[in-house]
Each structure stands twice: as C-alpha cells, then as structure tokens.
C-alpha positions as a Markdown table, in Angstrom:
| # | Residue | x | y | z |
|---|---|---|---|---|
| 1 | Unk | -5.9 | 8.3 | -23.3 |
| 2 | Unk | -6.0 | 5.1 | -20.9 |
| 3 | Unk | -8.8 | 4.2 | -22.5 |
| 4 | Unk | -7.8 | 3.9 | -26.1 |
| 5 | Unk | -5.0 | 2.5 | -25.0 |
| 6 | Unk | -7.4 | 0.2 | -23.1 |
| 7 | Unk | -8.9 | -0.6 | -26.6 |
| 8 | Unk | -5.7 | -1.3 | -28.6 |
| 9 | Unk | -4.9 | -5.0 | -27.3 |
| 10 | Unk | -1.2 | -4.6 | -29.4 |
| 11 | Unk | -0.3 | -2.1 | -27.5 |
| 12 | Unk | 1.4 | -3.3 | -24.4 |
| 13 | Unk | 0.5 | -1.9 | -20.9 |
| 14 | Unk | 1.2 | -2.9 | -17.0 |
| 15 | Unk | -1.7 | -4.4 | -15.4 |
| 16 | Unk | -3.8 | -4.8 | -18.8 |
| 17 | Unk | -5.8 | -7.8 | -17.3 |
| 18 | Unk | -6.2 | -7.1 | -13.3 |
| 19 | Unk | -8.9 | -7.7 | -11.2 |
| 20 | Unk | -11.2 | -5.8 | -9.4 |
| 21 | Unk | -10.2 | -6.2 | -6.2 |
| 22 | Unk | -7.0 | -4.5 | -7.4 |
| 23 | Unk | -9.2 | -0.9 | -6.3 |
| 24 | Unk | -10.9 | -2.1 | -3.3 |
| 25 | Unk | -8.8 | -2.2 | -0.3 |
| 26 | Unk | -10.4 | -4.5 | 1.8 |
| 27 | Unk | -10.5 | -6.9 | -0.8 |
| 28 | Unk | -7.2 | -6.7 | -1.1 |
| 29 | Unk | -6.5 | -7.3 | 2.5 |
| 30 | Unk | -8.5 | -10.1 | 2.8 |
| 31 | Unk | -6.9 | -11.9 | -0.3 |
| 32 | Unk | -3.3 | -11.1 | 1.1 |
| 33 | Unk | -4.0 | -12.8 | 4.3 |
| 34 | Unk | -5.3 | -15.6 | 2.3 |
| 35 | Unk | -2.5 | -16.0 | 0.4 |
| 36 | Unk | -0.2 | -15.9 | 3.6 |
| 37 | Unk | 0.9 | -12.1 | 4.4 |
| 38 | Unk | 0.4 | -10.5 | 7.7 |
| 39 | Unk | -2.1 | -7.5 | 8.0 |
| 40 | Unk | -3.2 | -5.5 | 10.5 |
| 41 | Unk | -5.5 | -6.1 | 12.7 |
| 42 | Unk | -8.5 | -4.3 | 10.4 |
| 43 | Unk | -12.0 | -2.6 | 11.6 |
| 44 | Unk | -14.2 | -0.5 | 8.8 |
| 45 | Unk | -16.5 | 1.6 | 10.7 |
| 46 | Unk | -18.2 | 5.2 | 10.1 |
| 47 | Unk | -19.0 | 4.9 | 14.4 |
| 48 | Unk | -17.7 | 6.9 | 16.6 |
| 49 | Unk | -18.7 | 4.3 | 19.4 |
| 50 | Unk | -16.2 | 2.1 | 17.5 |
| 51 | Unk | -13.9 | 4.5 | 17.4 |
| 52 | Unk | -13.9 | 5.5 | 21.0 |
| 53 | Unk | -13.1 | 1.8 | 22.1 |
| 54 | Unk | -9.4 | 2.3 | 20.8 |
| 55 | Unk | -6.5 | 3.5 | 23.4 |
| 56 | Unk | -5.1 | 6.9 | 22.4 |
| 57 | Unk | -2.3 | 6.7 | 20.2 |
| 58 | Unk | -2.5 | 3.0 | 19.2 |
| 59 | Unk | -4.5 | 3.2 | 16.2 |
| 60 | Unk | -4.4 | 5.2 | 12.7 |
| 61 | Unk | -7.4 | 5.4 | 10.2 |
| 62 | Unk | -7.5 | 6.1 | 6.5 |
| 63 | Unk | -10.4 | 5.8 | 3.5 |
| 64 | Unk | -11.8 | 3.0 | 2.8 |
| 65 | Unk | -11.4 | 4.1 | -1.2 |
| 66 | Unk | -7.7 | 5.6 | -0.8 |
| 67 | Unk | -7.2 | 9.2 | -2.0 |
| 68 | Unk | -5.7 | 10.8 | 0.8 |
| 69 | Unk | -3.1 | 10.5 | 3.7 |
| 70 | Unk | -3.2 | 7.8 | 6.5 |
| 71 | Unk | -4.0 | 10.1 | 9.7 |
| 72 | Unk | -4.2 | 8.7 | 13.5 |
| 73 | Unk | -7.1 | 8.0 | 15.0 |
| 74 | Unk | -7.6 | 11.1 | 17.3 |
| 75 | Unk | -6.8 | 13.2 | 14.2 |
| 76 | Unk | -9.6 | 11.8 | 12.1 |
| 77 | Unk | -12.0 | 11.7 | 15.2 |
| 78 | Unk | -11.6 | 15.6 | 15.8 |
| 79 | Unk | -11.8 | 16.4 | 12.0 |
| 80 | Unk | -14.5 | 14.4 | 10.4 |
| 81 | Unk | -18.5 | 15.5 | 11.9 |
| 82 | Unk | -20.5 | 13.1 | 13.3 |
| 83 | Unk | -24.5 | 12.8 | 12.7 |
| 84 | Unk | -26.6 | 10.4 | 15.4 |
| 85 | Unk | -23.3 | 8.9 | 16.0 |
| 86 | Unk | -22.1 | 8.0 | 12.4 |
| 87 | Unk | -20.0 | 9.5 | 9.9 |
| 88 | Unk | -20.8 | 9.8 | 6.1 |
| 89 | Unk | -17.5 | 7.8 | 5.0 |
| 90 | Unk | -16.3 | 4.8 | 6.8 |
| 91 | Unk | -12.7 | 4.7 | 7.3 |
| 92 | Unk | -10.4 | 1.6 | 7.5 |
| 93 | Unk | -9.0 | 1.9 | 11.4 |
| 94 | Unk | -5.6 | -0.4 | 12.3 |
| 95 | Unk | -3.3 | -0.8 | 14.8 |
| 96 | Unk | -0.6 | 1.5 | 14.9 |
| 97 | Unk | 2.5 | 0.1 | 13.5 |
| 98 | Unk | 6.2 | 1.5 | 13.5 |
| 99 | Unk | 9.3 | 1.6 | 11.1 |
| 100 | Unk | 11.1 | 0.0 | 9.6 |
| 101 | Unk | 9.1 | 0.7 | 6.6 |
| 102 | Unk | 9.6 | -1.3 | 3.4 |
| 103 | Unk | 8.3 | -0.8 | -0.1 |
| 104 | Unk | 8.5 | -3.4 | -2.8 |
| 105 | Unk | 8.6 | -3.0 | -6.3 |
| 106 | Unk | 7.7 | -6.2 | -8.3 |
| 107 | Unk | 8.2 | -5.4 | -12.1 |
| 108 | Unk | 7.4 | -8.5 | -14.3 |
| 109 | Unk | 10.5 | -10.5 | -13.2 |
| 110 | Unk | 11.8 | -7.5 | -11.6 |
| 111 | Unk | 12.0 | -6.8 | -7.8 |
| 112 | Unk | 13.2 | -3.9 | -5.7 |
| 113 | Unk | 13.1 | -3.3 | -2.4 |
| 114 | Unk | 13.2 | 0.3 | -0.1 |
| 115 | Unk | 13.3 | 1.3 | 3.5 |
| 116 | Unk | 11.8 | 4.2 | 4.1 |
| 117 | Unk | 12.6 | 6.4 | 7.2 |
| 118 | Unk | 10.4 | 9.6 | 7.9 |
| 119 | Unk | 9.4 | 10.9 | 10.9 |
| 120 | Unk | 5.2 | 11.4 | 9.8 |
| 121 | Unk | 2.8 | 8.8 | 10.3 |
| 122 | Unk | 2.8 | 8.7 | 6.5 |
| 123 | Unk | 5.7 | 9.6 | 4.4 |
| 124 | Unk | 3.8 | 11.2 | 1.9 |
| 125 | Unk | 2.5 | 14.3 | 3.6 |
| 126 | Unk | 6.3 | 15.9 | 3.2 |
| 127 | Unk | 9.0 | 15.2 | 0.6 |
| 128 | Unk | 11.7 | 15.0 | 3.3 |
| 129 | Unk | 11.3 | 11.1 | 3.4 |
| 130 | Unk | 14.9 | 9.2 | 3.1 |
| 131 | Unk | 14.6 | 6.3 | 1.2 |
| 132 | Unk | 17.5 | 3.5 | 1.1 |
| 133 | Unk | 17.6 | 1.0 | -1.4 |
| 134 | Unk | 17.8 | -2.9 | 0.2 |
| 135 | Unk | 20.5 | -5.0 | -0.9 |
| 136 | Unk | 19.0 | -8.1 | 0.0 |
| 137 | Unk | 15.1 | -8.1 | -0.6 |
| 138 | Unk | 12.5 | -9.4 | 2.0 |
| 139 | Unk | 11.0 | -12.6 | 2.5 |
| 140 | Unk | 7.5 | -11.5 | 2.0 |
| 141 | Unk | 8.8 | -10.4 | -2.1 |
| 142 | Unk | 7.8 | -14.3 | -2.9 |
| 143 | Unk | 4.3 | -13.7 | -1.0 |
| 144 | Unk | 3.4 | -10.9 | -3.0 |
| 145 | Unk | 4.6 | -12.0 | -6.1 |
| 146 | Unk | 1.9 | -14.7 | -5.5 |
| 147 | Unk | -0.8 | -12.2 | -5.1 |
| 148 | Unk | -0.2 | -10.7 | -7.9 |
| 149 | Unk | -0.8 | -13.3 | -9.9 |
| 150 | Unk | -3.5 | -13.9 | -8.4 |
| 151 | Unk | -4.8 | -10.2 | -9.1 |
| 152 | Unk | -3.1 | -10.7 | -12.7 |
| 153 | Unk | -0.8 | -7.4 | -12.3 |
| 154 | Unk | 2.9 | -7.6 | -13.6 |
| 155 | Unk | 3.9 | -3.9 | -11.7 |
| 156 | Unk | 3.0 | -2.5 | -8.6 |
| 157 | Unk | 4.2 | -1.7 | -5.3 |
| 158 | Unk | 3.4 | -3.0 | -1.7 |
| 159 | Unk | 3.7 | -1.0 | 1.4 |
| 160 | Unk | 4.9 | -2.7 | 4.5 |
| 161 | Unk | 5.2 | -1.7 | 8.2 |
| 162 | Unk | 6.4 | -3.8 | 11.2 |
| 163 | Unk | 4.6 | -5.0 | 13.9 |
| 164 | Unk | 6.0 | -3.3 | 17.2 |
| 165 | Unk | 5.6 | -6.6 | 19.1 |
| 166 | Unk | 6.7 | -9.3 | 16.9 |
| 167 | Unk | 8.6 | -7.6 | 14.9 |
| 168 | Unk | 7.4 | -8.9 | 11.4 |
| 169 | Unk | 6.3 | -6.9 | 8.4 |
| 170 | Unk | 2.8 | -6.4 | 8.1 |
| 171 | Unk | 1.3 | -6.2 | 4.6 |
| 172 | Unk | -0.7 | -2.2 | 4.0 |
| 173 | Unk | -1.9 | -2.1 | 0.4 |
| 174 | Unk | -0.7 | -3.2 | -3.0 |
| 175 | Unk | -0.9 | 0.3 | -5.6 |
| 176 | Unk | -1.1 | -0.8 | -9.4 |
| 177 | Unk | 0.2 | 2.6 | -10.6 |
| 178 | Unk | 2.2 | 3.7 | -8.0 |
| 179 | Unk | 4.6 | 6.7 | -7.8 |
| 180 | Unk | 7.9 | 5.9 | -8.3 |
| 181 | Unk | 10.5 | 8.6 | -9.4 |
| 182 | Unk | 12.3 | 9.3 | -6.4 |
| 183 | Unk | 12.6 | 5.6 | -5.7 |
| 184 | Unk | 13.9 | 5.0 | -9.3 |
| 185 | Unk | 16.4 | 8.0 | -8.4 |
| 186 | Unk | 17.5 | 6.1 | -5.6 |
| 187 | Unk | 18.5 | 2.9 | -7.8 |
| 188 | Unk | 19.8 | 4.9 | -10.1 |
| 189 | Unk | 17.2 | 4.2 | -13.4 |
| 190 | Unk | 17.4 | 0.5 | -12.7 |
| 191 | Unk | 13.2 | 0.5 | -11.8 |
| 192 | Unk | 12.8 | 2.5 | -15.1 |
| 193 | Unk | 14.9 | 0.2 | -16.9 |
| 194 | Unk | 12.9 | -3.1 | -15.6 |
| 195 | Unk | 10.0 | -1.7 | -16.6 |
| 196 | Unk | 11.3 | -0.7 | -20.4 |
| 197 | Unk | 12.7 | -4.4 | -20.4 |
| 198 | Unk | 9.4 | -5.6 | -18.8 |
| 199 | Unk | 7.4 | -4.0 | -21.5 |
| 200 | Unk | 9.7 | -4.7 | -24.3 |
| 201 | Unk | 9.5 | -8.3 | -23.8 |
C-alpha cells in the first residue's frame, strides 16, 4: 500500500520527500549536533573490549538499525554471544541519562510536547508509562523544527532525556512514523486533528 501510495504524487502523505538519513541513526545524530542539539556522548562498537571500558550502570546500548528496546549495558553484554571478541551487530552504546523525559511532536506547523514518567529504562517495554501533556513546550522545539527541514519531514517525533549533570535535554532519535495514540489520548484528539489539518492544507 505505501508504495502505490508512493506512486500517486496527488495523493498527500507525511514525509513524502525525506531523506535518507531519516533511517540511519547515526546519521541522524550527527546532523542534530550539527544543527545545534545536544546528544549523548555516542560509541558504535560490536567489542566487547569497548564495552568493558564503561563503569557499571552508567551506560545503556541499543541497535544501531532500531527495532527493539534500549537495554543497559550489562544487559546487552550478558545476552548477546561473543566470537574472537566481537559481536555480529554493533550496537549504539551512550551515557546513561535520567528523566525528565520529553517527547515532541512537530506536525507541519503543529507542535506538542509530553513528559513521560516510567520507571524502565525504556518506556516502551510496559504500557504503564504516565504521560503528561506540556503546557509550555521546550526550547529545543525550534532546534528540531530546523532539522526537519533539513531532513524534509513535516511529522515526526523526537525523544529527549536529560543530562544528570547539567541538567539539559539531550536529543535520542527523531521517528518519521512514530506511535502516537496514547499521546493523542492525552491531548484529547488535538495531535489527530493537526495532522487532518496538516494534510488537508
């Protein structure tokens, strides 16, 4: 279906145009630092040498393509099976960082803003997640906006953490079709609606 729909150029779709570097995540990061947002401090390795060199408990890993959770460090070191030293996948490895949590919503003009408060290292392993709608959205909205023009999206969603020392969001990732029903919930239909009005227009 996507790609018919991919085929009719009247037909009007979210992110019609994007780049690349909209499905590669260190792309991504490298182009958000660029443009002015904070990320984490970043190593992609498949060494378990590399690995080792981090403290317990002050790092978290994920895969370098996306597709599953974000796990710490120690879990992915005791679950993934080393050969001459190397595993088969490299993984993206940060700092640890802590809540608040924010996830924004840019929608053509659109923005929305969420804390979200769960007690896993990612809130999307269990459905008990509370998420609170922002009344005031944060600085780094104008920031992303940027990079998505860049990227040529008009909808997507940005995760942020905060840094436990200076106490700034840090930029995660940017998803171009991201969930968003429970957050629409939250807001009462006013994400569904922007994107309707986003589409209509």
């Amino acid at each position: 279906l996507y790609g018919w729909l991919l085929s009719q150029p009247q037909i009007r779709l979210f992110n019609r145009n994007h780049l690349p570097a909209v499905g590669n995540k260190p792309a991504m990061l490298i182009l958000a630092q660029k443009l002015g947002l904070l990320i984490p401090d970043t190593l992609i390795t498949n060494e378990a040498e590399e690995l080792g060199k981090y403290s317990a408990g002050s790092a978290i890993a994920k895969p370098v393509a996306g597709g599953d959770f974000c796990y710490s460090l120690e879990q992915l070191h005791s679950s993934v099976q080393f050969r001459n030293g190397c595993a088969a996948m490299p993984a993206i490895v940060q700092n640890k960082l802590v809540a608040p949590e924010i996830r924004i919503y840019i929608v053509g003009n659109y923005a929305f803003a969420f804390e979200i408060r769960s007690q896993h290292l990612d809130y999307r392993v269990k459905p008990d997640a509370e998420i609170i709608p922002l009344a005031t959205l944060p600085d780094e909205v104008e920031l992303l906006r940027k990079l998505m023009a860049h990227l040529r999206m008009d909808f997507g969603a940005a995760d942020f953490k905060t840094d436990p020392k200076t106490k700034q969001l840090v930029f995660l990732e940017l998803n171009s079709s991201p969930m968003f029903v429970r957050f629409d919930q939250m807001v009462k239909g006013s994400l569904c609606e922007a994107m309707i009005q986003t589409l209509l227009g």
